[in-house]
Structure formats: C-alpha cells, structure tokens
C-alpha angles and dihedrals in degrees: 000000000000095000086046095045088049089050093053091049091044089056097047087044090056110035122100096184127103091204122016130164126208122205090326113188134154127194128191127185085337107307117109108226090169119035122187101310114179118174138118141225123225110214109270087029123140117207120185121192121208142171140117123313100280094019091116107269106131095038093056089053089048090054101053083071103033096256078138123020113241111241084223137348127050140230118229118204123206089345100310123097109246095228083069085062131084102246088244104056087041092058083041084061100036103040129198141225120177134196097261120038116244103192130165128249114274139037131341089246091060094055096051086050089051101088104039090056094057079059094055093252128121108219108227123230105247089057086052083054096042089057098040085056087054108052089040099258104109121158086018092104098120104031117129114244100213072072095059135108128230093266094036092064091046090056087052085047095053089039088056096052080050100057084054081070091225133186103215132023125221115200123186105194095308091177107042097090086054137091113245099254085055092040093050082048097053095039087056090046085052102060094036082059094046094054101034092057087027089231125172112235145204117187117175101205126168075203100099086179090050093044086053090036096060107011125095079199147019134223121195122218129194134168088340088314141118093244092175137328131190138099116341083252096059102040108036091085102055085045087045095060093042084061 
C-alpha cells in the first residue's frame, strides 16, 4: 500500500501532462477497440484523432472520462489516475461535446445552469452572460432551444461544457451534422475556446482538412491502435492513405 501510495506521489510530482493515457485498451466480446494507446497531452494543446469509420476514434475519446471503462490500462489527469476520481467530477474536468447536441427542455440558460447545479452551485448570471458571449451567443439567455439552429445548439452545447470549468475538452465530431458556413463558425469558435481557457483538447474528426485545420497534433488510429502522432505535417500523410 506504501510502495503503491509513493508511486502515485512520484507520478503526480513528475509529470508535466494535463491528460495522459497509459496502455489504454478496451476489449469487448473479443474484439480490441481500443489496443494499448500511451501518449500525453501538454495544457493549450490540441489533439485530433483521426482513421477510418470503426478504426477506434470515438471509443478512445469515451474512454479518457470513463464513458466506457478501459479493459486495462488507465488516463491521469492532471497527474491523478481517474479511477481516484468520482465519475462526475471527472466528466466536469474533462467535458464533453458530441456530435449531436443533447440539450434539455427549456432555455439556454437552463442548460448552462445545469452542471453546476449537480455540484450544488448556483451559476450566477453574469457568468451565463460571460459564456454566451463566448460562444457567440450574447443576449440569447432565455431563448428557448427547441428555436435554435444546428450550429446554435452546438454553441449551447459547447457553453455548457464550459460552465462545468474543465480542464480538457473532449469533442466527438461536433461538426459533422452541420452545413459548412455553420462548421467553419464553430471550428473557429473552437479554437477561440481552447485559447481563451487554455484548455487542452481532443477532438476525434473523419474530417483530415479540419484536423489540420484546428490541431496542434495528430494522432493516427487504426483497427483500435496508435498507427502514427506528431505534427499535422508529419502525420497527414500516413491518415491520408488510410482514407
């Protein structure tokens, strides 16, 4: 339990990555979606992940907040293996935004309250203001989001991982159900989020111009495994030729 306990401290002590995964793997009825993935993530850091449809994407980015449990391995964030954290604080740290939003019935402001409420806190109103202004959506508070667009719901969506005040944000394809004036809005809404909370980022996208377009790097999967990551200039050939 000591020697365990020492080994823990020693790895928060030393690391010097927001989000890092360590042999992650995941096996269901057999198959291996996800298969022995190490690699870590630096704060302000953008990751896309990218492959062919079934190659693994999506799982790996269930699995770095416990949407999905890991057959073996394990993430640490900030240090601290996830498995040491409650499974809602950890999806308050790491945040997600799907492809398609899944908001609640009522007004934006509702959702974005909707987190911190689960934490006992009452989100105040000029921080409602402060992250609908950020996402572009200022002065929509009480609109209705049965009245929002595509893209509109997937700013709410963004605003409300936001109000969670996470450290990383997982995105799982969150343009791909919008038109391309809406997708170029929300990619530069992205990476105006990401730097302005200097939050480190995975975003699993089929999309290789996007990935280039938004990562700072690029990770390669291929049948569940890390085929290749580096810069978007090292890697787009190896995830062209997989297209």
């Amino acid at each position: 339990m000591e020697l365990n306990m020492a080994l823990e401290q020693s790895h928060i002590t030393e690391t010097r990555f927001v989000l890092e995964t360590d042999h992650l793997s995941r096996v269901v009825s057999g198959k291996r979606l996800v298969d022995d993935i190490t690699i870590g993530m630096q704060k302000g850091e953008v990751l896309a992940v990218v492959g062919q449809s079934g190659s693994g994407k999506s799982s790996f980015l269930r699995l770095l907040n416990r949407l999905d449990e890991p057959t073996s391995g394990t993430v640490y964030l900030e240090g601290t293996d996830y498995r040491q954290i409650a499974p809602r604080e950890l999806r308050r740290r790491a945040g997600m935004v799907t492809q398609t939003p899944y908001l609640f019935p009522g007004t934006i402001a509702d959702n974005l309250r909707f987190g911190p409420r689960q934490q006992g806190k009452d989100l105040p109103q000029d921080t409602i203001t402060f992250l609908l202004d950020q996402v572009g959506l200022a002065d929509r508070a009480n609109s209705d989001i049965v009245n929002l667009s595509g893209g509109e719901a997937q700013r709410v969506s963004l605003a409300r991982a936001l109000a969670n005040s996470p450290t990383v944000l997982l995105l799982d394809e969150p343009t791909s159900a919008l038109d391309e004036k809406a997708k170029k809005e929300v990619e530069a809404l992205i990476l105006k989020v990401v730097k302005q909370n200097a939050l480190t980022c995975v975003m699993v996208s089929h999309d290789l111009a996007q990935a280039a377009r938004i990562a700072s790097r690029v990770m390669v999967v291929k049948a569940g495994r890390l085929e290749k990551i580096g810069s978007v200039t090292e890697v787009m050939h190896v995830a062209a030729s997989l297209h």
